[in-house]
N, C-alpha and C positions, 0 to 999 in steps of 0.2 A: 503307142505314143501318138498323142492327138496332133492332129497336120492343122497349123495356122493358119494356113494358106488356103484351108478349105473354107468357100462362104457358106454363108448360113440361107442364101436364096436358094432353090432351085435351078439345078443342071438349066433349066427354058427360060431362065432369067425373069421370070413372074414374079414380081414383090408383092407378098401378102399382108395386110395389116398387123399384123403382129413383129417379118421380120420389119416393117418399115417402123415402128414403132422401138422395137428392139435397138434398132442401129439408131434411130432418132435419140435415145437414151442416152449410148454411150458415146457419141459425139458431143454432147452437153457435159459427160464425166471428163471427157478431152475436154474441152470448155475449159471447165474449172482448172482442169489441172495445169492447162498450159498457160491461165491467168493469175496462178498463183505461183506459180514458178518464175514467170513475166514480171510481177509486182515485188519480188524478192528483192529486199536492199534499194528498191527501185523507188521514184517518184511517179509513177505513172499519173496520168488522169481516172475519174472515173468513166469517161466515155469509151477511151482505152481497153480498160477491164473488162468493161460491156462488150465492144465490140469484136473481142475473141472470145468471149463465152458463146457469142451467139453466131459468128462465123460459123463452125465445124458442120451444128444441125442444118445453117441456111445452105452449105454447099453441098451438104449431103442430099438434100431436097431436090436442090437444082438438079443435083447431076441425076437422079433417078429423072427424072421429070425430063430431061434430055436423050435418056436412053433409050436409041437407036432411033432417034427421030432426026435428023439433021435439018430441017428449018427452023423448028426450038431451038436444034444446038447452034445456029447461026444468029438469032435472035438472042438468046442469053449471051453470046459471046458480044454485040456491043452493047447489048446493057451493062455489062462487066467496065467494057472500053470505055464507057463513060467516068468512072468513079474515080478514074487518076485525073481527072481534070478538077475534082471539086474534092481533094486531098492536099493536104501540104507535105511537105517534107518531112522523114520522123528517124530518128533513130537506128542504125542501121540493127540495134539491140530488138526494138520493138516490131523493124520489118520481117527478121526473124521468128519473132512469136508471131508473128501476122503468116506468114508462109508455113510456120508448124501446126496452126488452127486450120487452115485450109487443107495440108495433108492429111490430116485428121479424120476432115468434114470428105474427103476421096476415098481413102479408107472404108469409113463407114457405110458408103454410097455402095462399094462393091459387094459389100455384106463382108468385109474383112473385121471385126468387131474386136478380135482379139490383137489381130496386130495395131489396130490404130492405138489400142491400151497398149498396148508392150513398146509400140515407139513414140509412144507423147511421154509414156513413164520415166522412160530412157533418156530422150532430150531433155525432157524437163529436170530431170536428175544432171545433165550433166550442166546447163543454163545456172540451176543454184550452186555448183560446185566452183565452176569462173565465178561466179558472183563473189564466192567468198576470198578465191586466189587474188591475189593485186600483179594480175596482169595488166599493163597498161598506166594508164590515169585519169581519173575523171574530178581531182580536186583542183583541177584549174580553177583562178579567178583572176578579171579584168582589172587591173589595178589602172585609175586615172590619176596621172598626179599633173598641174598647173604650174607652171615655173615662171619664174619672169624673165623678158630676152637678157637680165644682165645678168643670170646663171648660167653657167657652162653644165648642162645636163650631164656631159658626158662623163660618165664615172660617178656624179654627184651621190648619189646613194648606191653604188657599191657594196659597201660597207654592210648596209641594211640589208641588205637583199643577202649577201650570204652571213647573216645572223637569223634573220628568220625564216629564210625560204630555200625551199631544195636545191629550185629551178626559176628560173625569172626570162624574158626573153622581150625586149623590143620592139612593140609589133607597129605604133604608126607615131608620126610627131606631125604637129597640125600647128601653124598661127591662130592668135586669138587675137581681140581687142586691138584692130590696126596694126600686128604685128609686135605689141608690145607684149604678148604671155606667148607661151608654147604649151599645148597638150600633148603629155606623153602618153604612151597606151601599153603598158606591158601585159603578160600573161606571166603570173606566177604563180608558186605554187607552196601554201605554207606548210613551214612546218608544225604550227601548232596554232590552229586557227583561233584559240581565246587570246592570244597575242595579236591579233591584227589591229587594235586599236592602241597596243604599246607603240605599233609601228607606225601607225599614222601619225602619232605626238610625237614621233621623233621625226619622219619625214616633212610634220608640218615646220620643224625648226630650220627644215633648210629651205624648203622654198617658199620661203615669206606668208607662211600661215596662209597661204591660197587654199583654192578647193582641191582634196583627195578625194576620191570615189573609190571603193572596191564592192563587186557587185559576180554576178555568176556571168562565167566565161559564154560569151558568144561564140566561139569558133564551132562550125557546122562540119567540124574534119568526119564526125562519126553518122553525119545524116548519108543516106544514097538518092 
């Protein structure tokens, strides 16, 4: 029975062109794989896609290129420290595949070739299986509706909200124009989103044909 665990360098730790070539290989087949699992049902960017294709081989590099040198390894570790300053916030979905690209690209570094395939195969298999369960929600949408101060909001659309939506919930009420409008801010959540413009010709019947917006939910609950 073949031992996984065994690398493919040399007991003296010498990386020869071939295994560095070898492992450079299938850190890129990790790439793919955890970029296509990544992008499943997803909106990702293309820079995204990019940048854990190409994560796995650059840390598999580093980390050879570090090996057993510790003024490298103190040197690459704040060039690393630099990169969270000129990043933004993402998804705690996509810090995920960004943290499974780098185990990968570790992996591969130690000459572990076959595990790094057996657990990017494995997460990534289990990444598209949530994808497909409806754990959770991600159909939130910002609903803004405009009222004017002689409308009593409260309760005002009701009605509408459990006709076409699951979940509706109150998130900010703001003055407008001197005090004489109110901006309301909900998050809800439809039930059949080709009816969202039935629902705005009925909500614009109650608050004086003002401005309605529904647009994609800002709430950053799932960023870290």
């Amino acid at each position: 029975m073949p031992q996984i665990l065994t690398p493919i360098f040399s007991s003296d730790g010498i990386v020869t062109i071939g295994g560095y070539l070898a492992c450079t290989a299938v850190a890129f087949v990790c790439g793919i794989i955890v970029a296509l699992a990544a992008s499943f049902k997803s909106d990702n960017s293309k820079s995204l896609i990019t940048a854990i294709i190409l994560l796995p081989p650059i840390v598999e590099s580093v980390i050879i290129l570090v090996n057993n040198n510790i003024a490298t390894g103190v040197a690459v570790l704040g060039a690393f420290s630099l990169v969270r300053f000129r990043s933004t916030p993402g998804k705690a979905k996509d810090i995920v595949s960004i943290f499974l690209a780098m185990t990968a690209g570790l992996a591969c570094a130690g000459g572990y070739i076959t595990v790094a395939l057996l657990f990017v195969t494995v997460i990534s298999a289990a990444m598209i299986v949530l994808n497909l369960l409806r754990i959770g929600s991600e159909r939130s949408l910002d609903l803004r509706i405009t009222v004017p101060e002689s409308l009593n909001f409260t309760g005002a659309f009701d009605d509408l909200f459990s006709a076409y939506t699951s979940s509706h919930r109150l998130i900010s009420v703001k003055t407008s124009n001197m005090g004489s409008l109110y901006k309301l801010q909900y998050r809800v959540e439809f039930k059949d989103r080709g009816k969202i413009r039935e629902f705005i010709d009925q909500a614009r019947c109650r608050n004086g044909n003002l401005e309605i917006s529904v647009c994609e939910s800002t709430e950053r609950s799932d960023e870290l």
